[in-house]
C-alpha positions in Angstrom: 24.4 -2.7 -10.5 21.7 -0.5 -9.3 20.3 -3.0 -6.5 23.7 -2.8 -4.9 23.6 1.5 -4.9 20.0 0.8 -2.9 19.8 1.4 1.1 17.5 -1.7 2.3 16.8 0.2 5.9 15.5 3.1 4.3 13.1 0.5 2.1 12.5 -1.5 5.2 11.3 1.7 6.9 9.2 2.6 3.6 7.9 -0.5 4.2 6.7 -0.1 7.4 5.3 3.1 7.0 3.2 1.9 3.5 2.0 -1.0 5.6 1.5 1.2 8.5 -0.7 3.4 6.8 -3.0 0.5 5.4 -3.1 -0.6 9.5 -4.6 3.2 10.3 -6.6 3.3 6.8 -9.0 -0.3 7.0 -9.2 0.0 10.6 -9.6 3.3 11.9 -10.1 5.4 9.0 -11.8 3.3 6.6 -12.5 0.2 8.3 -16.1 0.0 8.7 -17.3 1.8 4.6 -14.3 -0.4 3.3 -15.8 -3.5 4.4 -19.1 -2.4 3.7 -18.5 -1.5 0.3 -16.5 -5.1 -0.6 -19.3 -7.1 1.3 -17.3 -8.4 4.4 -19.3 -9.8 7.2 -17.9 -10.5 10.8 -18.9 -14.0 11.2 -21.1 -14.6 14.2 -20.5 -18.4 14.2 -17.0 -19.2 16.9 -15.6 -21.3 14.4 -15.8 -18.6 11.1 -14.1 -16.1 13.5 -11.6 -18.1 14.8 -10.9 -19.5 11.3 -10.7 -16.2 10.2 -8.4 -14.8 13.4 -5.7 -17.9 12.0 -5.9 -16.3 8.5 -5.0 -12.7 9.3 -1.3 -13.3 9.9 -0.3 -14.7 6.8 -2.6 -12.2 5.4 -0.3 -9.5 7.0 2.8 -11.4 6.3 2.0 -11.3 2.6 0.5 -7.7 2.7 3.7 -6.9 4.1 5.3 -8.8 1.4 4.3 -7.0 -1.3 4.7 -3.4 0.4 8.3 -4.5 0.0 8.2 -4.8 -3.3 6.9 -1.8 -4.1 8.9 -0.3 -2.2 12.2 -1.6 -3.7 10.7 -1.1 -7.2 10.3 2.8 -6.4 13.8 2.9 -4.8 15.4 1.3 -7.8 13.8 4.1 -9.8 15.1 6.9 -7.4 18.6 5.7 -7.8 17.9 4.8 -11.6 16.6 8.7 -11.8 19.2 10.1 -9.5 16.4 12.0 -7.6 16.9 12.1 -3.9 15.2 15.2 -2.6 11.8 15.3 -0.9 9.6 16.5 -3.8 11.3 14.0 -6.2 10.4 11.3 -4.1 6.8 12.4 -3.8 6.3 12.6 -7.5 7.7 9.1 -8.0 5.1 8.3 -4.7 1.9 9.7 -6.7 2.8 8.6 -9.5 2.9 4.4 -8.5 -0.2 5.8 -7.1 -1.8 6.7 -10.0 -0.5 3.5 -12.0 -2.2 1.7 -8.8 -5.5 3.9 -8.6 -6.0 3.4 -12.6 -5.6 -0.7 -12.0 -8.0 -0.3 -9.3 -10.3 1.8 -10.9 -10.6 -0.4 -14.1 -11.3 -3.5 -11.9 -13.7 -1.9 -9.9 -15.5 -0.6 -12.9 -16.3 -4.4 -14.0 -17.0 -5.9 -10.3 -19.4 -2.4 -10.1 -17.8 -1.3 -6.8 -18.6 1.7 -6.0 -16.5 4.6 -7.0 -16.3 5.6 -3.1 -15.0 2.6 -2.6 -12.2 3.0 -5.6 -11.5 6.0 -3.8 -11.1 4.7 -0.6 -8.6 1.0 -1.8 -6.7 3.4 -4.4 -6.4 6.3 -1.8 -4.5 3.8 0.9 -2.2 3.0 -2.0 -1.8 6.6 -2.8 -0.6 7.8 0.2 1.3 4.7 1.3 3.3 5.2 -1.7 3.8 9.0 -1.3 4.8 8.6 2.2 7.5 5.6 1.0 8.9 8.0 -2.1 9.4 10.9 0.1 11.2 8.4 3.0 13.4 6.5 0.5 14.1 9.9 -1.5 15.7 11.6 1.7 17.2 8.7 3.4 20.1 8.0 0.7 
C-alpha cells in the first residue's frame, strides 16, 4: 500500500512550510490588500476583538489541518509517480496550484472579487504547494 511507502516527517515539515508561508503571506505580505479586498474589518468594539482573538486558534488548527492534507495527497502522488527529484516535485507543486488557482478563480468570478485579489488567495496556495512538492520530492 502506497500510504505505508509515504515519509510522515517529510509531510509534517511540508506542512509546516505551506502553513508557514500563508503566516508570512496574510500578514506581512498580503495582509493588509487581502483583507481589504474580502471586506475584513478589525472590530473596534473589546468584545468583537476578543471574540475574534478566541476564534483564531481553531482557525489555525484547521488551517493547519487541511495543509496536511494536501500535503499527504501530493506525497501519495510522488510515490504513486515514482518522482523524487527536485524539479518533479515542483511540477506536481504548481500543478495542485493550478487545480487550486482555477477553483479560486471560478468562485471569485461569481462573488466579483477582484482579480488582484484571485491573484493574491491563489498565489499563497501556489507557492505553498510548490514549496511542499519540492520538500516531499527530496526528502524520500
Amino acid at each position: 500500500m502506497i500510504l505505508s511507502h509515504l515519509n510522515y516527517l517529510a509531510v509534517l515539515v511540508s506542512t509546516l512550510a505551506y502553513f508557514a508561508v500563508g503566516a508570512l503571506w496574510f500578514s506581512v505580505l498580503f495582509g493588509k490588500p487581502w483583507m481589504q479586498g474580502h471586506g475584513i474589518v478589525m472590530p473596534d468594539d473589546a468584545t468583537a476583538k476578543a471574540q475574534m482573538q478566541k476564534e483564531m486558534p481553531m482557525m489555525m488548527v484547521k488551517t493547519f489541518l487541511l495543509c496536511f492534507v494536501a500535503t499527504l495527497a501530493m506525497a501519495y502522488l510522488q510515490v504513486a509517480s515514482c518522482s523524487f527529484n527536485w524539479m518533479a516535485g515542483a511540477k506536481i507543486g504548481l500543478m495542485a496550484g493550478v487545480f487550486v488557482f482555477v477553483a479560486i478563480a471560478q468562485s471569485h468570478m461569481y462573488t466579483r472579487k477582484t482579480f488582484k485579489l484571485t491573484l493574491i488567495d491563489a498565489g499563497y496556495h501556489i507557492v505553498g504547494l510548490l514549496i511542499a512538492g519540492i520538500i516531499l520530492s527530496v526528502w524520500r
